[in-house]
N, CA, C and O of each residue as an XYZ file, in Angstrom:
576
protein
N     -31.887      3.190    -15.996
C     -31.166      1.972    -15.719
C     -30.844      1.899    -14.222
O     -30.410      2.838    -13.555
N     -31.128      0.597    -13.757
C     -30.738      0.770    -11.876
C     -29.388      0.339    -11.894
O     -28.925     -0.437    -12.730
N     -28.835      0.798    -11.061
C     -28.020      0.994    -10.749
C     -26.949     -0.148     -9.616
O     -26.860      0.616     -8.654
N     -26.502     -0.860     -9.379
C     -26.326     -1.989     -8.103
C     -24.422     -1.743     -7.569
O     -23.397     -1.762     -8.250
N     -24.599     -1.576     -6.411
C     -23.161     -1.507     -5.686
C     -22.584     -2.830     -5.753
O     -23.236     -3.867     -5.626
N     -20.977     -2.742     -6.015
C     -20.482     -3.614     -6.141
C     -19.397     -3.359     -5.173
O     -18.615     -2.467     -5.504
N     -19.108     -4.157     -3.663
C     -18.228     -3.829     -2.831
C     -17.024     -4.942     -2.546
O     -17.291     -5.939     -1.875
N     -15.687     -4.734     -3.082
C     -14.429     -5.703     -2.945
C     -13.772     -5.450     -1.731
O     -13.244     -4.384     -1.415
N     -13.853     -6.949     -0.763
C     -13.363     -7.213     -0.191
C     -12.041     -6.557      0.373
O     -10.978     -6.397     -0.227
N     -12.434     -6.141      1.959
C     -10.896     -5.254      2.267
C     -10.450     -6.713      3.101
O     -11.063     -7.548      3.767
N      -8.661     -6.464      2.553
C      -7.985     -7.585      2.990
C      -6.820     -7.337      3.537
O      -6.077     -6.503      3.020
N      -6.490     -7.963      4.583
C      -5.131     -7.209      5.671
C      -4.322     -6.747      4.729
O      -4.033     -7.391      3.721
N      -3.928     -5.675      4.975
C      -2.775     -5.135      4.360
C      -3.209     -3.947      3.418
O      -2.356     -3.071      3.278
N      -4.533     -3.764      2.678
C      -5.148     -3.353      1.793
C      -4.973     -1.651      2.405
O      -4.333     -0.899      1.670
N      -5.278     -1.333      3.121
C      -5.213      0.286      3.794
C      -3.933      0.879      4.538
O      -4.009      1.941      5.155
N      -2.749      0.137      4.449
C      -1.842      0.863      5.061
C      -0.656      0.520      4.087
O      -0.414     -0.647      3.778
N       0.176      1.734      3.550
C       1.069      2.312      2.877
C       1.909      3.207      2.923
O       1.854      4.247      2.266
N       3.024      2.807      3.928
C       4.235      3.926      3.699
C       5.174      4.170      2.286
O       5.891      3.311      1.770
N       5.034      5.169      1.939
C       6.517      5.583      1.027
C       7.081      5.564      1.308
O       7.146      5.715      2.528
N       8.538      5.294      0.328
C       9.906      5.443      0.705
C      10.000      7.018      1.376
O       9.163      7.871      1.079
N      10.720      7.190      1.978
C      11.451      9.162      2.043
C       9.816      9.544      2.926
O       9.632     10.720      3.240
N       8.977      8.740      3.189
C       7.441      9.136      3.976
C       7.633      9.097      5.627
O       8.711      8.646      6.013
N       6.850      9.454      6.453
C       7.138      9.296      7.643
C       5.789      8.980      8.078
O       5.550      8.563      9.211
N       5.075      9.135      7.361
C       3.252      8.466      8.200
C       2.915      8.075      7.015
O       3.252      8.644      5.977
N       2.092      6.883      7.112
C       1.272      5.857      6.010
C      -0.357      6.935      5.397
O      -1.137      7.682      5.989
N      -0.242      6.517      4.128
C      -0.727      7.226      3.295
C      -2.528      7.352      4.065
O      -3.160      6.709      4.903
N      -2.724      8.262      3.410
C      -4.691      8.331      4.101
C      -5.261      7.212      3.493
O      -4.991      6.641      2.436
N      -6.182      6.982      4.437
C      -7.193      5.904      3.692
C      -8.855      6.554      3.653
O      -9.311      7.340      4.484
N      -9.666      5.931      2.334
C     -10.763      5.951      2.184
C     -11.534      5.071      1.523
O     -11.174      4.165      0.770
N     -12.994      5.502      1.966
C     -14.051      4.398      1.001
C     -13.650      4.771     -0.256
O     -13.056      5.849     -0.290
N     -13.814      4.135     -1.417
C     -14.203      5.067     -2.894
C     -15.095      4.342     -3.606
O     -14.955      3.170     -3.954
N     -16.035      5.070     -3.822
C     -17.099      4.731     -5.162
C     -17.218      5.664     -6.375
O     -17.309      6.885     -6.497
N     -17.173      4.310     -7.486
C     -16.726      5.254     -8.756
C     -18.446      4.898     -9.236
O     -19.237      3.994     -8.964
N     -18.501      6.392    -10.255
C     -19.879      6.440    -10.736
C     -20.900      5.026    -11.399
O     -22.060      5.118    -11.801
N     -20.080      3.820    -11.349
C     -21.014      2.655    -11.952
C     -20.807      1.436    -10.680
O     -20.693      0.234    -10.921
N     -20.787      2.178     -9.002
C     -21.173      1.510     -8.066
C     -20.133      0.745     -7.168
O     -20.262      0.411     -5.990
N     -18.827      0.506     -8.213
C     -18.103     -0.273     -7.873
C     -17.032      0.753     -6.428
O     -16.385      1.781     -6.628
N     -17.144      0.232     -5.492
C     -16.709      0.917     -4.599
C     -15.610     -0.774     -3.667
O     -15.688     -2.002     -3.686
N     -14.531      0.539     -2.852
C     -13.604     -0.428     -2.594
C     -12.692      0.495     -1.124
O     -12.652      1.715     -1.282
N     -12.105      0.016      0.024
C     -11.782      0.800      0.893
C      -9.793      0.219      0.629
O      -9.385     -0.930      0.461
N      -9.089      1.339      0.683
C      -7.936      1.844     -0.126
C      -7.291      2.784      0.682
O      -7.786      3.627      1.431
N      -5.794      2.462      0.364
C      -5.314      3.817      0.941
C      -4.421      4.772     -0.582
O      -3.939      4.270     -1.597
N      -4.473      5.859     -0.278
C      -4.557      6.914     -0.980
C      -2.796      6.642     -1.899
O      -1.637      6.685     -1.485
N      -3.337      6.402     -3.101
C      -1.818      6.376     -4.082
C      -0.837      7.691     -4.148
O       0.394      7.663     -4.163
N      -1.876      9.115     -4.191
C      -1.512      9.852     -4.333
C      -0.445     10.527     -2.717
O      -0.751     10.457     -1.527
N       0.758     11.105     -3.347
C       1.361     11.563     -2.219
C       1.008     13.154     -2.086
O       1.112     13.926     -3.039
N       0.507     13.608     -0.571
C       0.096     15.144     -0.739
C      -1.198     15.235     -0.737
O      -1.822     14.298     -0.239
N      -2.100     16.653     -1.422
C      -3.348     16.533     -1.597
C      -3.655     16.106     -2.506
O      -4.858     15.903     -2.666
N      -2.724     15.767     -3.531
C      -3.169     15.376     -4.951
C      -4.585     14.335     -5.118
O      -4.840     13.551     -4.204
N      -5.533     14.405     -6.444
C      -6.680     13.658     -5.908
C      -6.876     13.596     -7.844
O      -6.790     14.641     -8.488
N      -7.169     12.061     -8.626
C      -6.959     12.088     -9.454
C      -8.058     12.647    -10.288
O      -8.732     13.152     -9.390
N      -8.820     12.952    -11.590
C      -9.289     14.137    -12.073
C     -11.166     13.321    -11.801
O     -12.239     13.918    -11.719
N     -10.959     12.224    -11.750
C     -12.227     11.850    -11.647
C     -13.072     12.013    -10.406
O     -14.266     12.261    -10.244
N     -12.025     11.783     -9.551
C     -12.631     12.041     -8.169
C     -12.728     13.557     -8.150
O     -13.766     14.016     -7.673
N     -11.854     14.365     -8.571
C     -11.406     16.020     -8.754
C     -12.710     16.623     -9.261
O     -13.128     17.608     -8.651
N     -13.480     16.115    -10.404
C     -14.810     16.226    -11.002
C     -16.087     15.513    -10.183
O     -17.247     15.877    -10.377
N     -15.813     14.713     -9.476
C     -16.831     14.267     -8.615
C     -17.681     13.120     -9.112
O     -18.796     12.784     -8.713
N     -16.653     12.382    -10.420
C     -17.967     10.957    -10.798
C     -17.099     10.033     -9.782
O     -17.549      8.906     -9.571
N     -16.080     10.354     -9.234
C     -15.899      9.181     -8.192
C     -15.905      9.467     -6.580
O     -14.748      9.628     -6.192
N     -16.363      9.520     -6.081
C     -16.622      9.691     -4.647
C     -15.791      9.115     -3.455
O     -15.616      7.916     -3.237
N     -15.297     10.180     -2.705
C     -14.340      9.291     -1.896
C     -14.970      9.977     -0.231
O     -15.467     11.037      0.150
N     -14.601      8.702      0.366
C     -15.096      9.583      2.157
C     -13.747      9.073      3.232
O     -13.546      7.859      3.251
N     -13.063      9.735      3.890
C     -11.899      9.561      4.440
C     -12.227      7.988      5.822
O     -13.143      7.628      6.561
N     -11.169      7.643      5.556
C     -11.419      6.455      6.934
C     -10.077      7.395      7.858
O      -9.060      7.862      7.345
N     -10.433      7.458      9.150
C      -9.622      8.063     10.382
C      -8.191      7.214     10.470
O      -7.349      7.853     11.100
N      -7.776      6.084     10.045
C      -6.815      5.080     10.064
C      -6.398      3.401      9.249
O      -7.244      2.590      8.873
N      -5.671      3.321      9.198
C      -5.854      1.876      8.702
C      -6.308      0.852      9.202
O      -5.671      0.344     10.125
N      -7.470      0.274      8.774
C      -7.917     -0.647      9.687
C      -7.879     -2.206      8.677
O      -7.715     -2.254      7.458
N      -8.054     -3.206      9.480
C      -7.779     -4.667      9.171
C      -8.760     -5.334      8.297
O      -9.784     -4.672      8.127
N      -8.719     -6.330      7.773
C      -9.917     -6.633      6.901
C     -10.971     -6.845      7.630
O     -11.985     -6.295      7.202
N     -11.074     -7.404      8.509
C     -12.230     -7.603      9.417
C     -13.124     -6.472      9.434
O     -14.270     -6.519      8.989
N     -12.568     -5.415      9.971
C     -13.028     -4.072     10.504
C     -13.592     -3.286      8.552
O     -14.643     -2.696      8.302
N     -12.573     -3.570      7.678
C     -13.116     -2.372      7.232
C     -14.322     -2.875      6.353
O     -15.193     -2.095      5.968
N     -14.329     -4.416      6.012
C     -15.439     -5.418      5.971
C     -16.644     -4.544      6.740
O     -17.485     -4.010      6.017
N     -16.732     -4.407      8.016
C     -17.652     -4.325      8.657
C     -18.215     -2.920      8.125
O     -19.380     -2.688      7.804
N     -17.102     -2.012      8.101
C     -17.277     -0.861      7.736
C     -18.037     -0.745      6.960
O     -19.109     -0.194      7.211
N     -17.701     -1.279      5.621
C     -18.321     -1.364      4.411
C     -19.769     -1.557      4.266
O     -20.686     -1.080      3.597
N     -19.536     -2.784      5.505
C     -21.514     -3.485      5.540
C     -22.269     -2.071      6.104
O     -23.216     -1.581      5.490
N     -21.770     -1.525      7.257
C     -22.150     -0.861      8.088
C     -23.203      0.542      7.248
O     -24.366      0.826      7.532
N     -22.246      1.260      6.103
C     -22.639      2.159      5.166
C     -23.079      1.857      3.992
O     -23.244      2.750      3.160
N     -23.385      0.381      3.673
C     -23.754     -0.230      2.654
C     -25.016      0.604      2.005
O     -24.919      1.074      0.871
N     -26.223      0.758      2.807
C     -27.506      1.977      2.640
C     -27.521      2.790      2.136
O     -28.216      3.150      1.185
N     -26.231      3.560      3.038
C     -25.942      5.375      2.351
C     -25.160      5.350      1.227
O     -25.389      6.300      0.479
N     -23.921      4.234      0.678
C     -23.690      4.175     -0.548
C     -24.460      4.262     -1.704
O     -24.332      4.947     -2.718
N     -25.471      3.249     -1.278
C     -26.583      3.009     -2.542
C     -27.781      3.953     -2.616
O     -28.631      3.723     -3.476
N     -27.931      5.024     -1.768
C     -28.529      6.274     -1.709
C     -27.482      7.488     -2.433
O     -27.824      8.308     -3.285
N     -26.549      7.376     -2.010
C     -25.387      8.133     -3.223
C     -25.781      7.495     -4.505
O     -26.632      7.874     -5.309
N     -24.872      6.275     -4.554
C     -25.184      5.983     -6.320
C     -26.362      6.175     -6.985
O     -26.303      6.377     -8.198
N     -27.733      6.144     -6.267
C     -29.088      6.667     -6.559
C     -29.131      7.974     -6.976
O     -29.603      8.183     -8.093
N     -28.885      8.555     -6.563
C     -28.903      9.868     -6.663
C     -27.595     10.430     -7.598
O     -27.638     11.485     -8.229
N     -26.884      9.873     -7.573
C     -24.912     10.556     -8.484
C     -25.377     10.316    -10.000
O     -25.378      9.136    -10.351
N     -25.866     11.497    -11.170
C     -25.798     11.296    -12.025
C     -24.363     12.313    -12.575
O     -24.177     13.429    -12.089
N     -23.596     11.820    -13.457
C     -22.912     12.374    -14.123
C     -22.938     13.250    -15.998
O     -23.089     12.576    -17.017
N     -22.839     14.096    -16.005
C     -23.393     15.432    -16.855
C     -21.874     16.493    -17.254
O     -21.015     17.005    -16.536
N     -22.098     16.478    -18.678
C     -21.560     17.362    -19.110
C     -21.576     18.966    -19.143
O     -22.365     19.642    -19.803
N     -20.279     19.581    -18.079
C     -20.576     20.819    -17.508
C     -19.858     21.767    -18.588
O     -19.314     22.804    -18.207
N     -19.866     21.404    -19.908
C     -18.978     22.448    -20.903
C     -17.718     22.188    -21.213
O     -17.326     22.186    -22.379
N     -16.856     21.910    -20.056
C     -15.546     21.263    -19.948
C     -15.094     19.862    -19.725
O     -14.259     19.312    -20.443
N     -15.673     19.311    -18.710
C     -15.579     18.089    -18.207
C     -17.046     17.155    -18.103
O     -18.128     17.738    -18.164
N     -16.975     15.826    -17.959
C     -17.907     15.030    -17.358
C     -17.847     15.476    -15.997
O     -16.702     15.752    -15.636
N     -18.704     15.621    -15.174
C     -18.607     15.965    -13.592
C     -19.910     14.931    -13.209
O     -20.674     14.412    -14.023
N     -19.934     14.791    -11.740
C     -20.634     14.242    -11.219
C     -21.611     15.333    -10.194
O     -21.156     16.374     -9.719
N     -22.870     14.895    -10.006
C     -24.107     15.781     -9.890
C     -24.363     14.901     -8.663
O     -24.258     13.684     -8.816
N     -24.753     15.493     -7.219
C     -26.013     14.448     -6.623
C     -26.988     15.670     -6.373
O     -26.904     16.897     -6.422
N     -28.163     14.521     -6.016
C     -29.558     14.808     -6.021
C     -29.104     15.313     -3.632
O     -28.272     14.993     -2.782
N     -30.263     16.137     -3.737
C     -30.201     16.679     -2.250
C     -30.217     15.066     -1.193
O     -29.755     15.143     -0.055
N     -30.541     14.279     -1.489
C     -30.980     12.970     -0.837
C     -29.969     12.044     -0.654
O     -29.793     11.206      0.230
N     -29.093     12.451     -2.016
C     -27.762     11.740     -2.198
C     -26.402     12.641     -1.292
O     -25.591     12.179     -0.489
N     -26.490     13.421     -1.572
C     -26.287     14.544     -0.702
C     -25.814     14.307      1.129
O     -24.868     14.322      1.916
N     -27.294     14.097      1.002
C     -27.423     14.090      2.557
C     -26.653     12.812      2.991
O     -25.888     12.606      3.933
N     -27.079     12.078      2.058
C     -26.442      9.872      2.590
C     -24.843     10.355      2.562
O     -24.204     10.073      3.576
N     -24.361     10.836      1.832
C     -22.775     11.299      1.488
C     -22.200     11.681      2.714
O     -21.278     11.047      3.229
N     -22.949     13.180      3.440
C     -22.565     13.501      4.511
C     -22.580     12.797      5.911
O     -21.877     13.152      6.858
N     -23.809     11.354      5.929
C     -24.540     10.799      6.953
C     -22.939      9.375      6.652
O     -22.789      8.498      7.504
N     -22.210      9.419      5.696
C     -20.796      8.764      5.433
C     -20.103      8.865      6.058
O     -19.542      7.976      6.699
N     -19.809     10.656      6.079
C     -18.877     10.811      5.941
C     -19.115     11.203      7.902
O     -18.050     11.439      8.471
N     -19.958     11.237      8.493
C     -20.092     11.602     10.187
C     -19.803     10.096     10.835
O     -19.260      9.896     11.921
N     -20.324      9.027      9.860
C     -20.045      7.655     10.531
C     -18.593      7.434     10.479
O     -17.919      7.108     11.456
N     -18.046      7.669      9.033
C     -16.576      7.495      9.280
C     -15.761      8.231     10.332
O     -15.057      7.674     11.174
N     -15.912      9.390     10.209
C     -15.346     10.385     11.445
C     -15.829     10.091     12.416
O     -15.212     10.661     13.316
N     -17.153      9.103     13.066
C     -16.885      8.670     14.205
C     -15.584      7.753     15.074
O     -15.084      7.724     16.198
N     -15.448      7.115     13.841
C     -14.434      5.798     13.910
C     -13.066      6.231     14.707
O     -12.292      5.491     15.313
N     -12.992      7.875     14.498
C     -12.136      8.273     15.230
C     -11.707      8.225     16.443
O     -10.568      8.109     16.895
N     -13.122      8.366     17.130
C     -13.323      8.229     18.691
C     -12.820      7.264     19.371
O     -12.508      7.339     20.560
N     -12.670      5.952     18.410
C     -12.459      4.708     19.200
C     -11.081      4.393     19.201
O     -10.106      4.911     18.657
N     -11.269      3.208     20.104
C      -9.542      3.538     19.972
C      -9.087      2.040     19.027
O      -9.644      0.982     19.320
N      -7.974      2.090     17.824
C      -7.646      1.919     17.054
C      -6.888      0.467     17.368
O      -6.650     -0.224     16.378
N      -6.491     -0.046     18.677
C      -5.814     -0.699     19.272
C      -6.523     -1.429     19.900
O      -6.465     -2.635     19.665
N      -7.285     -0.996     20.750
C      -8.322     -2.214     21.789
C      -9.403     -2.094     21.007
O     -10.085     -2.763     21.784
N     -10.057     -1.866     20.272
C     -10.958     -2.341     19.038
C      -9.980     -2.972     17.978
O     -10.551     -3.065     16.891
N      -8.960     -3.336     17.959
C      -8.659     -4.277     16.766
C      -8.825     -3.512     15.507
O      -8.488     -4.151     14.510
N      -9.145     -2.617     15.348
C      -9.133     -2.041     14.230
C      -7.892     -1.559     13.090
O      -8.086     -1.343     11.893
N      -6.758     -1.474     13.721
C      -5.353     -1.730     13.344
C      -5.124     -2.565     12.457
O      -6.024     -3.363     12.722
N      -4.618     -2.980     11.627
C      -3.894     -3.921     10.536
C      -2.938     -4.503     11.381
O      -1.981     -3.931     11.902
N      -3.386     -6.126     11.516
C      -2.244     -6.344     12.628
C      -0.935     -6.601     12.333
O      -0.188     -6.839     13.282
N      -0.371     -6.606     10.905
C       0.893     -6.664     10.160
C       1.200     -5.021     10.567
O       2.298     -4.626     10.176
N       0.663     -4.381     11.040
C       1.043     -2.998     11.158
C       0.876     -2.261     12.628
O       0.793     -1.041     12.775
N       0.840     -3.372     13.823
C       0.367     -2.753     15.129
C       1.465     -2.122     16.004
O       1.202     -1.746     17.146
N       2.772     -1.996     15.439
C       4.010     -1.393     16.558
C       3.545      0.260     15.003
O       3.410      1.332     15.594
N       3.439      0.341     14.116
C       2.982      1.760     14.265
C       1.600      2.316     14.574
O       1.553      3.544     14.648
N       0.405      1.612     14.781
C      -0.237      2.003     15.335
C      -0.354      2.241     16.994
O      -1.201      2.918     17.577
N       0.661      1.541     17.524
C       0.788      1.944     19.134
C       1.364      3.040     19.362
O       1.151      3.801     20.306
N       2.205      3.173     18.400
C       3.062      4.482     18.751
C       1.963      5.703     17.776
O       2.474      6.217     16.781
N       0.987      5.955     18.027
C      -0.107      6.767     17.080
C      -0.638      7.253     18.266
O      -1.604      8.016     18.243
């Protein structure tokens, strides 16, 4: 059965999340769950916590360096659109005795890591004069 990515719209506000009693806004990442549907998010969980699906690997997550605006993470999205759908190509999920887990193929593999170097580029730039900031959120990104 083929397989087709389904990518929802990042919209201001969508990647940046302080907790109450928190002092820095939660991590953000891409996530694609094993039937394509992928979406850029910031992290519910407080800590390392990571929920059991992603924990097993049928949902795939790749870190974004900051919160960025809909515009930007739009672009983002387009930008890795390729290497997603070379993951989901390759991500079959298989019963390991205990759990459903998720499997990739060496090819899928590789697109995952070729993700996860583009996102960690994003670092380099700067977060402020690229607009990349959430602009409901730019007096804590100046002070970053």
């Amino acid at each position: 059965m083929k397989k087709h990515l389904t990518i929802r719209r990042v919209k201001n506000g969508d990647t940046f999340r302080v907790y109450p009693n928190q002092n820095q806004p939660q991590p953000v990442h891409v996530e694609m769950d094993e039937n394509g549907n992928v979406h850029m998010d910031y992290d519910g969980e407080i800590g390392n916590a990571v929920p059991v699906y992603v924990y097993n690997g049928r949902t795939r997550r790749w870190s974004v360096p900051f919160p960025v605006n809909g515009k930007t993470g739009n672009h983002i999205l387009s930008d890795i659109k390729p290497m997603l759908k070379q993951v989901l190509d390759g991500l079959s999920v298989e019963w390991d005795g205990n759990n459903n887990v998720g499997r990739l193929t060496d090819d899928a593999w590789s697109a995952s890591e070729e993700i996860r170097e583009e996102l960690n580029s994003y670092a380099q730039l700067s977060d402020i004069e690229h607009g990349f900031c959430d602009p409901e959120y730019i007096e804590w990104c100046e002070n970053q």
